[in-house]
C-alpha positions in Angstrom: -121.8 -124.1 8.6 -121.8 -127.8 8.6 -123.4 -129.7 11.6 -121.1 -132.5 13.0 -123.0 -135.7 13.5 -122.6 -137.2 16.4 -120.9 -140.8 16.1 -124.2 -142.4 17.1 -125.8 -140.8 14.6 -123.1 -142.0 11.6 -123.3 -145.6 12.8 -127.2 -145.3 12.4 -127.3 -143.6 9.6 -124.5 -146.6 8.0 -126.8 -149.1 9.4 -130.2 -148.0 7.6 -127.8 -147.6 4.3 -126.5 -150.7 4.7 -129.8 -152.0 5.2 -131.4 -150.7 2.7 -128.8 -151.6 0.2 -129.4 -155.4 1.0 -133.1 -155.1 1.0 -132.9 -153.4 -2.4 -134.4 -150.4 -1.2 -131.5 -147.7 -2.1 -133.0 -144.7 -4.4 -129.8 -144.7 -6.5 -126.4 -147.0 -6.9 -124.6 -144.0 -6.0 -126.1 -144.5 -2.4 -123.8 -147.3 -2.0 -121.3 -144.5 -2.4 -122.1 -142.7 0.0 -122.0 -146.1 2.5 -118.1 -145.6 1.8 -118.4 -142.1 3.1 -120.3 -143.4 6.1 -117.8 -146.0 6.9 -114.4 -143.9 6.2 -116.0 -141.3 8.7 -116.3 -144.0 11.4 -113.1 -145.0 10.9 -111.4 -142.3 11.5 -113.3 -141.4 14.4 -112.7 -144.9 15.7 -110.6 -144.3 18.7 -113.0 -141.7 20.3 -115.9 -144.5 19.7 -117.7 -145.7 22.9 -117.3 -149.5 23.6 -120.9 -149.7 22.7 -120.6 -147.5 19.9 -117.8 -150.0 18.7 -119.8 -153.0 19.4 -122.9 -151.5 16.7 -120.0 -150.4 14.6 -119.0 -154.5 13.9 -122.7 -155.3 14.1 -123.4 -153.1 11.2 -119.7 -154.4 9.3 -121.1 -158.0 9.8 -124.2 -157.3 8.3 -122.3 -155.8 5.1 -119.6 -158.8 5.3 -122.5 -161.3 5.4 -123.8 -159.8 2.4 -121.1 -158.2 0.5 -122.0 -159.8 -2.8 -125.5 -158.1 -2.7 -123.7 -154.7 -1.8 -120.9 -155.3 -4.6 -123.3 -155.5 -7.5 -124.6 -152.3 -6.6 -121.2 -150.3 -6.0 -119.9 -151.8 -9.3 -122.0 -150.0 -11.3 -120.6 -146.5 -10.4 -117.6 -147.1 -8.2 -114.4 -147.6 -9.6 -112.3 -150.0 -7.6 -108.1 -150.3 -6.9 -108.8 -147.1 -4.8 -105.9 -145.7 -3.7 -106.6 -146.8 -0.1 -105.0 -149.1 1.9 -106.5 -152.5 2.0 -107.2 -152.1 6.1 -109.9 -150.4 4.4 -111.8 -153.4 3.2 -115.2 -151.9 2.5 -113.2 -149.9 -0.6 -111.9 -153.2 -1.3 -115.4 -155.3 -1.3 -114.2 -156.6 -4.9 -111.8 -158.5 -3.0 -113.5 -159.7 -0.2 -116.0 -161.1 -2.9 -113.7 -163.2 -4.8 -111.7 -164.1 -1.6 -108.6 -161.9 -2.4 -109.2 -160.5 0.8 -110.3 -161.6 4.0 -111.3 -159.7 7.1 -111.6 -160.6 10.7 -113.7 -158.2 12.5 -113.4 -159.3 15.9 -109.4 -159.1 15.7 -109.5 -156.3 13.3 -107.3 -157.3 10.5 -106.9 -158.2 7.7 -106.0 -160.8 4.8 -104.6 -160.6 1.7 -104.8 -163.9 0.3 -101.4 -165.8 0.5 -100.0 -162.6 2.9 -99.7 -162.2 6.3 -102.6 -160.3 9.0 -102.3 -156.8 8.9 -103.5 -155.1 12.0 -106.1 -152.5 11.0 -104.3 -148.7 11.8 -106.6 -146.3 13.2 -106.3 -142.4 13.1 -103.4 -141.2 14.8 -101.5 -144.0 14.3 -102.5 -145.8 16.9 -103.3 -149.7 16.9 -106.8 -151.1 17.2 
């Protein structure tokens, strides 16, 4: 049987991977894989989130914003990106926030697509964020 982490315990672990990845200290590129994991988990799971736990949430997201280039040259090298997820997503989509295809605003949570209107980021259940 699978143990459920607790949400506390999935932003933590995406913050010491996310960490790590900047720092250079990831064992294998395929750990930046496993960041996406972290972070689609989180999202849908986003509703039920504490305010506090939402608050480390966009602490952790700004870190990885902040340094998406670093965490880009690591995921390119065994993730294959145009996923078929939607662009609310962005951290699938790190390609475009690099080259400014996309851009994200955290504390409003949408986003951009370059020369397109703000899309409100859709959380599980459909409701809005």
């Amino acid at each position: 049987m699978t143990k459920v982490r607790s949400n506390e315990q999935l932003i933590k672990n995406y913050r010491l991977e996310v960490q790590d990845c900047i720092e250079g200290d990831l064992l294998s590129p395929f750990d930046t894989i496993h960041i996406l994991t972290l972070r689609d988990e989180l999202e849908k799971r986003y509703c039920d989130l504490t305010a506090e736990e939402k608050k480390n949430l966009l602490v952790v997201d700004l870190k990885l914003l902040k340094n998406a280039e670093v965490f880009y040259s690591e995921l390119r090298r065994v993730y294959k990106f145009g996923a078929d997820k939607p662009l609310e997503n962005w951290w699938v989509h790190i390609d475009k926030v690099v080259s400014g295809d996309l851009v994200v605003d955290l504390g409003k949570r949408k986003v951009r697509n370059s020369g397109k209107k703000m899309a409100v980021i859709r959380v599980e259940g459909g409701g809005w964020a």
